[in-house]
C-alpha positions in Angstrom: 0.0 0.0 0.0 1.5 3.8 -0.9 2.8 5.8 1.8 2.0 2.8 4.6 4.3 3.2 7.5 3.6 -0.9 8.4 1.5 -3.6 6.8 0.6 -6.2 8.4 -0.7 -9.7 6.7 -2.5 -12.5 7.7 -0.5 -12.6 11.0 -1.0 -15.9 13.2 0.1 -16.3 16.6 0.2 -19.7 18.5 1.3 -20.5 21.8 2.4 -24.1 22.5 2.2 -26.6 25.6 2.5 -29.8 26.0 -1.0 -31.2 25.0 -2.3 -28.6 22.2 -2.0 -25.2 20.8 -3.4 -22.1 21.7 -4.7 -19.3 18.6 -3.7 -16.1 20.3 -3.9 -14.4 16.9 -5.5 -15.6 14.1 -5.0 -14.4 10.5 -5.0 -10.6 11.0 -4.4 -8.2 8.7 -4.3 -4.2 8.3 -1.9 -1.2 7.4 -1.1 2.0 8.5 -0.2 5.4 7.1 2.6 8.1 8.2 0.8 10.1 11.1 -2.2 7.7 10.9 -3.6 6.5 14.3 -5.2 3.2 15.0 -7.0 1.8 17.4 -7.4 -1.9 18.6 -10.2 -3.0 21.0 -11.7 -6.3 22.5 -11.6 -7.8 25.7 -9.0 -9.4 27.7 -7.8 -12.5 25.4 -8.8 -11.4 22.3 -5.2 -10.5 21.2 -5.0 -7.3 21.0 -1.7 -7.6 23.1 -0.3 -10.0 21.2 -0.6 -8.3 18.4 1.8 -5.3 19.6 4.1 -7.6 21.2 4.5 -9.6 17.6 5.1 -6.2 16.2 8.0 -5.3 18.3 9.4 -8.6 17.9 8.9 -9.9 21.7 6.7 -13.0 20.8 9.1 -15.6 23.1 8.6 -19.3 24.3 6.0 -20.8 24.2 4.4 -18.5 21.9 5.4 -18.0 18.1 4.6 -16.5 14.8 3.5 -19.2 12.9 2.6 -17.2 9.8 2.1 -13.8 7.9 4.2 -11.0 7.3 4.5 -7.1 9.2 6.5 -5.0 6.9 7.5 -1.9 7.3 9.1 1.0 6.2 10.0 4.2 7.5 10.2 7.5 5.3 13.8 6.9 4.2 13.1 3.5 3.4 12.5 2.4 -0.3 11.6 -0.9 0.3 9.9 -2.7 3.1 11.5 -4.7 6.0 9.9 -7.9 6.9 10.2 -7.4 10.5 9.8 -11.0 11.6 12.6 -12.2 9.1 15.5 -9.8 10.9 18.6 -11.1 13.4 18.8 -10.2 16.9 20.9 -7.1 16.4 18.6 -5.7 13.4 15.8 -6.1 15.9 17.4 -3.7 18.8 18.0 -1.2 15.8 14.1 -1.1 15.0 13.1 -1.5 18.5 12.8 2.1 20.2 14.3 3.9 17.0 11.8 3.0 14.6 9.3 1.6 16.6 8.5 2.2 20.4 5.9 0.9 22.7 4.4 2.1 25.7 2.7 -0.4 28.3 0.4 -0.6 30.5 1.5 -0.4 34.0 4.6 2.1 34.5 5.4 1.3 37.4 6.6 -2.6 36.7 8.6 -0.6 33.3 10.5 1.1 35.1 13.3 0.5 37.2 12.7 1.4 41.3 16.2 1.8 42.3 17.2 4.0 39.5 16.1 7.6 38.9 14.4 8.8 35.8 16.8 10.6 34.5 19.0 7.9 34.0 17.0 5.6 33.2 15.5 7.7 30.2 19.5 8.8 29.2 20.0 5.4 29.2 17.2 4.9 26.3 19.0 7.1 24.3 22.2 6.5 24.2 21.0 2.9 23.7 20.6 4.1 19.9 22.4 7.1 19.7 26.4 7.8 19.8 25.8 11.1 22.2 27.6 12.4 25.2 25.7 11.9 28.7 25.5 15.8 29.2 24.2 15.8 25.3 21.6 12.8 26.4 20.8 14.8 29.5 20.0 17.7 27.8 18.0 15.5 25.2 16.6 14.3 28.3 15.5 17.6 29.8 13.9 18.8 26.1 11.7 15.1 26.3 10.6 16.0 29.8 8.8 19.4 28.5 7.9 18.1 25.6 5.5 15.7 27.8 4.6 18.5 30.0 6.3 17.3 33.1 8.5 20.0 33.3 8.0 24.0 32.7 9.7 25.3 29.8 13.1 27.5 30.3 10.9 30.7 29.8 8.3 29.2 32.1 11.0 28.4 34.6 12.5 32.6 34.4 9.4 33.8 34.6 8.8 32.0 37.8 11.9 32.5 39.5 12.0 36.5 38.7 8.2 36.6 39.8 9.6 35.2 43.4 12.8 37.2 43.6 12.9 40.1 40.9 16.6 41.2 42.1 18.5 38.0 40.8 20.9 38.3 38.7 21.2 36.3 35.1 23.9 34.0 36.5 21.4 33.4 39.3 18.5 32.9 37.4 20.4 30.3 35.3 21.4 28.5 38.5 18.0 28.2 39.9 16.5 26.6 36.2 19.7 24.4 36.0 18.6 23.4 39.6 14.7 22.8 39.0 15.5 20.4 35.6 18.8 18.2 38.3 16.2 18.2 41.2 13.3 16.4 38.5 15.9 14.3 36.8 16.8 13.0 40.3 13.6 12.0 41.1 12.9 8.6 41.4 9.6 6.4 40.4 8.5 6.1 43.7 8.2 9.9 44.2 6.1 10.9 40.9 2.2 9.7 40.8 1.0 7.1 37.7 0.2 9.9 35.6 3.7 11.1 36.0 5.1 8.0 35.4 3.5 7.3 32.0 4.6 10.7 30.9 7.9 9.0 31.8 7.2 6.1 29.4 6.0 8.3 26.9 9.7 10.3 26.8 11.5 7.4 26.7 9.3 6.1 23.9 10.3 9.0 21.6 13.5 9.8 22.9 14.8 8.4 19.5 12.1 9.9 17.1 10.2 6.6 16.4 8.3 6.4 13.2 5.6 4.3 15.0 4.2 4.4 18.6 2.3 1.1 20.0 0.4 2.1 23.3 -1.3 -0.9 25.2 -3.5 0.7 27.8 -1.5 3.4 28.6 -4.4 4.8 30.3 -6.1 1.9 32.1 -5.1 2.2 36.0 -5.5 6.1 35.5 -8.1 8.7 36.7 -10.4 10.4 34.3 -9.0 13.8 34.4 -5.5 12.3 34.1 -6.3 9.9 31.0 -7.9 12.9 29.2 -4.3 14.6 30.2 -2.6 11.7 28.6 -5.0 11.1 25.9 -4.6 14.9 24.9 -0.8 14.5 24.8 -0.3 11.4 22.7 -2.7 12.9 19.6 0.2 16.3 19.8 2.6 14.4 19.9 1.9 12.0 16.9 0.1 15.5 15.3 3.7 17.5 15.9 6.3 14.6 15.0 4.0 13.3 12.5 4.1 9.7 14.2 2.2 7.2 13.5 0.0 5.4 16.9 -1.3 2.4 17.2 -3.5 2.6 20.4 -5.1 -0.6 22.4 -7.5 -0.9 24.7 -10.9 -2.5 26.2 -12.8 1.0 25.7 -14.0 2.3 22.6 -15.0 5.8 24.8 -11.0 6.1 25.7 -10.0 6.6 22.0 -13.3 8.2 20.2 -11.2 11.4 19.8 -7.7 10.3 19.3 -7.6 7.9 16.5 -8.5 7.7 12.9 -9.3 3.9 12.3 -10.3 1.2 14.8 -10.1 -2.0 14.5 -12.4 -4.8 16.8 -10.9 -8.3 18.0 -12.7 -10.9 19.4 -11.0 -14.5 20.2 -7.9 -13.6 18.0 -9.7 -11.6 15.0 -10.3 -8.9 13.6 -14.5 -9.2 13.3 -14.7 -5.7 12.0 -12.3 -2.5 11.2 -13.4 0.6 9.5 -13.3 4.7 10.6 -13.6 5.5 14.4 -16.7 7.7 13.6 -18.5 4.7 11.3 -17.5 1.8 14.2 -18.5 4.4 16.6 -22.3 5.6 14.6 -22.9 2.4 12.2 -21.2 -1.0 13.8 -21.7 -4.0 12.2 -20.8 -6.4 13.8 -23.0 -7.7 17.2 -19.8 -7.6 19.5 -18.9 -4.2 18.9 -22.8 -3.3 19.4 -22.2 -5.1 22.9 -19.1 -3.3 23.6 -20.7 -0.1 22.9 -23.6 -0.5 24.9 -22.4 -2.1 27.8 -20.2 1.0 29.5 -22.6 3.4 31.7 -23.5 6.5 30.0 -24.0 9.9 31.9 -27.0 10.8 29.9 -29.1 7.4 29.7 -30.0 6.6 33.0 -30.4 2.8 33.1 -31.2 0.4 36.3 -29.5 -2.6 34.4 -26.5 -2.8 31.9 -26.8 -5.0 28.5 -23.7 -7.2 28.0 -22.0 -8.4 25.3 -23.7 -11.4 25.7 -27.3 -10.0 25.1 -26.1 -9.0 21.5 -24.9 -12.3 20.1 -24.6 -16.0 20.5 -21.6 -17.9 20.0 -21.4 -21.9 18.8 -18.3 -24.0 18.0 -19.1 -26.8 15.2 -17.3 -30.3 15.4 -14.4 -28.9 13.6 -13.8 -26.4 16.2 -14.6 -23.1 14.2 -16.9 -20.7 15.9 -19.7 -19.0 14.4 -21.1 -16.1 15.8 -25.3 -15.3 15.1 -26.7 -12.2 16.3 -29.5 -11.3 19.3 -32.0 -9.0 19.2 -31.5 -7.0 21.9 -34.5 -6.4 24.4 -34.3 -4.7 27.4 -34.9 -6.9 30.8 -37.5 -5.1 32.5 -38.3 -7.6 34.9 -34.7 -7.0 36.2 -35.1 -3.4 35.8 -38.2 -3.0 37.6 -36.9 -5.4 40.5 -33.6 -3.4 41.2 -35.8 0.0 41.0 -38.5 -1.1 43.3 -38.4 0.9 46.5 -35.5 3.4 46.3 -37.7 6.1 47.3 -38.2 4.9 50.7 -35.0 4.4 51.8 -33.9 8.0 54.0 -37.2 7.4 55.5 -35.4 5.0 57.8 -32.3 5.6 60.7 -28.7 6.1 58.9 -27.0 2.7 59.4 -23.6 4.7 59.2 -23.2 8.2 60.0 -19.4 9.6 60.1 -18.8 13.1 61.8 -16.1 15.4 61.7 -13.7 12.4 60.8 -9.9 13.1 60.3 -7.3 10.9 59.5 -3.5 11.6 58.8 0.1 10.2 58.7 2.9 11.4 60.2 5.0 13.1 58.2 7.7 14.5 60.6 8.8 13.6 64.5 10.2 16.5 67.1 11.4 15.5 70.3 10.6 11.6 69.8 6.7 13.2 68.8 4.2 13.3 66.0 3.6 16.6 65.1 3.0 17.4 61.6 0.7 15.2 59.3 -0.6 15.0 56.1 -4.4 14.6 55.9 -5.4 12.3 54.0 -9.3 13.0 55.3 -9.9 16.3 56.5 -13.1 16.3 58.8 -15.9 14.8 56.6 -19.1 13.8 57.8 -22.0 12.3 55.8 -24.8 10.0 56.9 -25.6 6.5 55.2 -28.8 4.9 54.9 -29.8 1.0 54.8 -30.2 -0.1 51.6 -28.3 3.5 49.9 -25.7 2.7 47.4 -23.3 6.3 48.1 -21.0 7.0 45.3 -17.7 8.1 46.7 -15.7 9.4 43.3 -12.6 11.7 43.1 -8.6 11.3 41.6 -6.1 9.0 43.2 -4.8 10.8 46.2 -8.2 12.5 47.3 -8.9 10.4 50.5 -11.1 7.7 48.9 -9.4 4.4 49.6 -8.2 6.0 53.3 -11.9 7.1 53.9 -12.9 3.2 53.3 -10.8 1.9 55.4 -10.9 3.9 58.6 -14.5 3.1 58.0 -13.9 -0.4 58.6 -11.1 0.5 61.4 -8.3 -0.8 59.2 -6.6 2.7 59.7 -6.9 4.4 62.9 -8.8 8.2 62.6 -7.0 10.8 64.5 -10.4 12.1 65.7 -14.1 12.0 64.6 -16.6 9.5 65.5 -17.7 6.1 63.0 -21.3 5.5 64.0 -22.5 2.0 62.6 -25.3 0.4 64.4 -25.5 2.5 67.5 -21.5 2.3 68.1 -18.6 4.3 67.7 -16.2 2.5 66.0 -13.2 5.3 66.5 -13.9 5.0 70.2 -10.3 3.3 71.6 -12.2 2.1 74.5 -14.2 -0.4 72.0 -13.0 -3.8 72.9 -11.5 -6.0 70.1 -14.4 -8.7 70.4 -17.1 -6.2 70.5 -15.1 -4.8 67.0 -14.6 -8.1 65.9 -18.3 -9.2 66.0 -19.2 -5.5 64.2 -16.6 -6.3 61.4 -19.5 -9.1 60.5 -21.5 -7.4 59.7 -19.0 -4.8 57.0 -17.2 -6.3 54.4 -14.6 -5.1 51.7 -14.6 -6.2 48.0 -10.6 -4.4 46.9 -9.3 -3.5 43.9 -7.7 -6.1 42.6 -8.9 -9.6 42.2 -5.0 -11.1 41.7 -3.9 -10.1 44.9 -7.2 -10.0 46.7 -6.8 -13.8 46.6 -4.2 -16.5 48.1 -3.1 -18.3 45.0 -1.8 -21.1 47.3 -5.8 -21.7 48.6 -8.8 -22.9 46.7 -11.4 -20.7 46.2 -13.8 -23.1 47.7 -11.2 -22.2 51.2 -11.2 -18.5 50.6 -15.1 -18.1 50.9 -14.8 -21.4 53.9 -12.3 -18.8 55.5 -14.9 -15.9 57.1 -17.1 -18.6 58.3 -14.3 -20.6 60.1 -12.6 -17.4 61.8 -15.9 -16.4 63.2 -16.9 -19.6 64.0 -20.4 -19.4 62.0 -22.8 -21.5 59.6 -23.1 -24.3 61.0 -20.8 -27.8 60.9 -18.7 -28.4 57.9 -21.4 -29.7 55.8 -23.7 -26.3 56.5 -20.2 -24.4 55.3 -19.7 -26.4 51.9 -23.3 -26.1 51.3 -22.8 -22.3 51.9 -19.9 -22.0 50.0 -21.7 -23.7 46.6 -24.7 -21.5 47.4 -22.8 -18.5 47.0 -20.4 -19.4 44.3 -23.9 -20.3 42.2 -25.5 -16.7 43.0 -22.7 -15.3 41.9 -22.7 -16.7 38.7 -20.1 -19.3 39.1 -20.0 -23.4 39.1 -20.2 -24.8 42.5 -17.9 -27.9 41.5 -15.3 -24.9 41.1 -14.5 -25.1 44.8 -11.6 -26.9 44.6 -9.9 -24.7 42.0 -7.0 -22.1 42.4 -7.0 -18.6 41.6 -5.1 -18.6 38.9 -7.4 -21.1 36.4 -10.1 -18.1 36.6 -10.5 -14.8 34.5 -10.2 -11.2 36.5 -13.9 -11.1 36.3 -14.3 -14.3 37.7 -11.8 -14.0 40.7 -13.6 -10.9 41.3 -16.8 -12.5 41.4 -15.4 -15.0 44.0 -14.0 -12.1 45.8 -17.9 -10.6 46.1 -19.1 -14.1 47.0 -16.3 -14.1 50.0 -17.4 -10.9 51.1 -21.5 -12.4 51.2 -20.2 -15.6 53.3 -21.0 -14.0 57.1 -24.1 -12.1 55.5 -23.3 -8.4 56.1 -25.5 -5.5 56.3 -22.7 -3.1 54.9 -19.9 -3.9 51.9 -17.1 -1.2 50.8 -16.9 -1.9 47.3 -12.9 0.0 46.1 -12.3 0.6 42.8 -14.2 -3.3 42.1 -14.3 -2.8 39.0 -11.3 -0.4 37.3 -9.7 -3.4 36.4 -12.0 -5.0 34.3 -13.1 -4.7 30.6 -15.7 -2.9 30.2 -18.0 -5.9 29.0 -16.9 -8.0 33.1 -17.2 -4.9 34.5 -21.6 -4.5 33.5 -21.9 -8.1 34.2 -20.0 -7.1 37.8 -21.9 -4.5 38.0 -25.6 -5.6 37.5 -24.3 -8.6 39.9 -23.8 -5.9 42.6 -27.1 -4.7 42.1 -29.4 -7.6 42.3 -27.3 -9.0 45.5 -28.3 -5.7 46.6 -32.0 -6.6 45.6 -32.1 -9.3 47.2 -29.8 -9.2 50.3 -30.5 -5.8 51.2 -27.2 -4.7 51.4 -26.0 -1.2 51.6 -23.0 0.1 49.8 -20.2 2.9 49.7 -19.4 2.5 46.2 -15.7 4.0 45.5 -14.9 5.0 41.8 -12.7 7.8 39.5 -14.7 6.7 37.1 -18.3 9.7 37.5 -20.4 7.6 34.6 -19.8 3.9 37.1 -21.0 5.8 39.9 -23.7 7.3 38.9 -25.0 4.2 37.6 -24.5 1.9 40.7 -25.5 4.7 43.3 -28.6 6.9 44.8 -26.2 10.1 45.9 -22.8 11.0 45.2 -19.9 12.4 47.0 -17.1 13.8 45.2 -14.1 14.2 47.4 -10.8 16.5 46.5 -7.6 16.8 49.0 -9.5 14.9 51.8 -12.6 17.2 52.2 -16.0 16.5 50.5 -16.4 18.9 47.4 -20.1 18.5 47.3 -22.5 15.5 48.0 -26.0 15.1 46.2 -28.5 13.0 44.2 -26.5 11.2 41.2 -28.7 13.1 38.9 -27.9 16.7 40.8 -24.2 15.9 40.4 -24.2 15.3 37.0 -26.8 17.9 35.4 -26.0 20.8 38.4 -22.7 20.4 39.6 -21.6 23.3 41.8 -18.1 23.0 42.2 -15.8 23.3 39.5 -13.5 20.4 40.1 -17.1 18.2 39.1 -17.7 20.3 36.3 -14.0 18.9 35.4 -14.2 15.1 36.4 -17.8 15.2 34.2 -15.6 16.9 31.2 -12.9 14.5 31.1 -14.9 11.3 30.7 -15.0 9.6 27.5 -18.3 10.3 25.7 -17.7 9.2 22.1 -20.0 10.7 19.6 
């Protein structure tokens, strides 16, 4: 194809054990332009991973390219280079010079013990023959390229607005000084939004022709994945670079690429201009992804899945065939997780919190505590039995610390923690009296990898609540528990006696919510449940959470960055900023009246498509 950057041609990727072979990639094909963006979506196993990996040449054992071609050729080039033909040294020389990729979690990319200006030097003078103060200044230029540091006339301005009577040698000394004290920095000290700016100077340190970015924005807040989202299109818009973007969320790249391609199970089902996917998609699994993320503006009770838009059957040779669903709305299910919202602040708050602060010590005089950072910085708010309360703000606001003081697995410097006529923060609460409380409040985390021993079935993990409070009965009341709430959560019972790792994120974190159900509690935390998921497990999870809260009566604080999850799963909001409460309200009042500007921004930077 004329003026295509890379090509890539029936591509197959296979990955080998003992007893059979695994299709991670199966027959793909598609080209890209100079300055061309593309984007690549599915779900979790659907290869869109793969895909970059086999680009940059990192496809290692057990896996392997079993056929196809990528060529490509950069602007000098007359001819094309089949990248999957080259030697080890011709593929460090396209690696990072021609082609760079950015992945997912900075954090495991880059190196702890090493500071970031090294470690970004070290990228360039990996391809280029350059002196370290010439790499460093390189590395400097990169750094405010990405925005992370002010510009030399930023930097002036700044330092003659503070002391007007420097001199230029001064002046000089203190910019010189601002760009060694961020270079010194290490990864430990900068936030995640930070850090991928990181990634993203190192990946163009070396003027790469293409830029592969696998969910560069996943683990991220809202306002800083609009940050990020808003850099990457100026950067390939300035350098002229070409992007190939991946991720589980066709809302994250509406407005950065040009093209988007959809897999499912290793192909590509249907590819075609983000505004015509996006407006006109053809194929029933990119109808499901579309449909099944919340929307701001459509208020729903229940979330469609991918599921409700197609069926899939495998014949006797093993080929899958995919036939469409007319989609109709469940409104049984939708009238059942409506019924009687209306009625629930008619009733005593189950949790009230007043004037609660909580901070860490950040400095100790004389063998004392006497400065800390406030992590929550006296909020009070009253929950109701049965309430789902949105608690929404960026990493660093309080959330996470909020939830757990709650639960009293952070100590509040003062405040009270009312739940069921006790005070929780009182220190004079004896640990059985807590004990038996923490019954009746549960936690479903984050993470469903590490929420989990992966040394412990999962039929033990839910066994384990019951057995430390010594409840349900005699071990055949407990195993008859355990199945009970493996099948409402939508999971086999004859699972019991399987490990962690043989289930899918959205499975583990469906064992994790059945774990949390074992001692029946009144009152479940649910942080940041579902930020880890695709978008198609995370409204399955969702509408999971709801009918349990149907039909269990449970009440939940419901903690998201994500404004458009929230104001599905809950009745009122609180947005939280710095530790302090911003504003609290209806979900509907937060969204169509906001009254503090910092909401008017977390609404702006979610993605809304077209």
């Amino acid at each position: 194809m004329i003026n295509s950057v890379i090509e890539v041609k029936d591509l197959r990727v296979q990955f080998f054990t003992q007893d059979r072979s695994i299709l991670a990639v199966d027959n793909i094909s598609f080209s890209l332009k100079k300055g061309e963006t593309l984007g690549i979506v599915g779900e979790s196993g659907s290869g869109k991973s793969v895909t970059s990996l086999a680009l940059m040449n990192l496809i290692s054992p057990p896996g392997k390219v079993t056929n196809g071609q990528i060529l490509f050729r950069s602007e000098n080039d007359q001819e094309f280079t089949d990248l999957l033909r080259l030697n080890e040294q011709e593929k460090r020389f396209f690696r990072g010079q021609k082609i760079a990729m950015i992945f997912q979690e900075p954090m495991s990319s880059l190196n702890p013990v090493y500071n970031i200006g090294f470690q970004i030097t070290e990228a360039i003078l990996q391809h280029e023959n350059l002196s370290m103060s010439e790499a460093r200044r390189r590395a400097v230029s990169l750094l405010q390229e990405v925005k992370l540091l002010p510009s030399d006339e930023i930097l002036r301005f700044q330092c003659l607005s503070d002391v007007p009577s420097f001199s230029e040698q001064q002046v000089n000394h203190f910019i010189n000084q601002q760009k060694l004290d961020f270079l010194n920095r290490f990864p430990h000290e900068l936030s995640g939004g930070q850090l991928q700016r990181v990634m993203i100077a190192m990946a163009i340190s070396c003027n790469p022709v293409l830029l592969l970015a696998d969910e560069p924005t996943t683990a991220l807040d809202v306002t800083v994945q609009a940050t990020i989202l808003k850099l990457l299109k100026e950067l390939c818009q300035a350098r002229q670079m070409s992007l190939i973007f991946i991720t589980h969320d066709l809302g994250v790249i509406a407005n950065l690429v040009d093209n988007v391609a959809v897999m499912y199970q290793g192909k590509i089902v249907e590819i075609g201009s983000i505004k015509e996917v996006f407006c006109q998609p053809k194929h029933p699994y990119t109808k499901g992804l579309l449909a099944c993320r919340p929307k701001l503006d459509q208020p729903l009770k229940i979330l469609p899945t991918v599921s409700d838009f197609m069926e899939v059957e495998t014949t006797e040779k093993g080929e899958i065939i995919i036939k469409e669903k007319q989609f109709i709305p469940d409104t049984l299910a939708d009238h059942f997780i409506s019924n009687n919202r209306d009625n629930i602040y008619q009733h005593k708050p189950l949790l009230s919190i007043k004037n609660l602060h909580v901070g860490f010590p950040l400095k100790k005089i004389w063998g004392e505590n006497r400065r800390y950072f406030m992590a929550v910085n006296n909020v009070s708010f009253d929950l109701f039995p049965g309430e789902t309360l949105g608690l929404v703000g960026e990493s660093g606001c309080g959330k996470s610390t909020l939830a757990r003081t709650i639960l009293r697995l952070i100590n509040p410097l003062q405040g009270e923690i009312i739940f069921r006529d006790n005070n929780l923060a009182d220190w004079s609460i004896n640990d059985k009296k807590l004990r038996n409380l923490r019954r009746e409040m549960q936690i479903v985390f984050q993470n469903p990898y590490n929420s989990l021993n992966p040394r412990i079935t999962i039929g033990n993990a839910i066994l384990e609540p019951l057995v430390i409070h010594n409840t349900g009965g005699n071990k055949k009341k407990r195993q008859e528990r355990v199945a009970y709430l493996l099948e409402r959560v939508g999971l086999n019972a004859n699972w019991m006696n399987r490990y962690p790792h043989e289930f899918s994120g959205g499975q583990r974190q469906r064992v994790c919510i059945a774990r949390a159900l074992a001692l029946n509690p009144q009152f479940i935390i649910c942080d940041e449940s579902v930020s880890a998921l695709d978008v198609s497990v995370q409204a399955q999870v969702l509408n999971l959470l709801k009918e349990l809260q149907a039909e269990f009566g449970l009440t939940y604080i419901f903690i998201s960055h994500d404004l458009s999850v929230v104001k599905f799963m809950s009745d009122r909001i609180i947005v939280m900023n710095k530790g302090r409460i911003e504003e609290i309200g209806t979900s509907e009042e937060i969204y169509q009246n906001p009254t503090q500007e910092y909401t008017r921004q977390l609404i702006a930077s979610i993605p809304k498509g077209f």
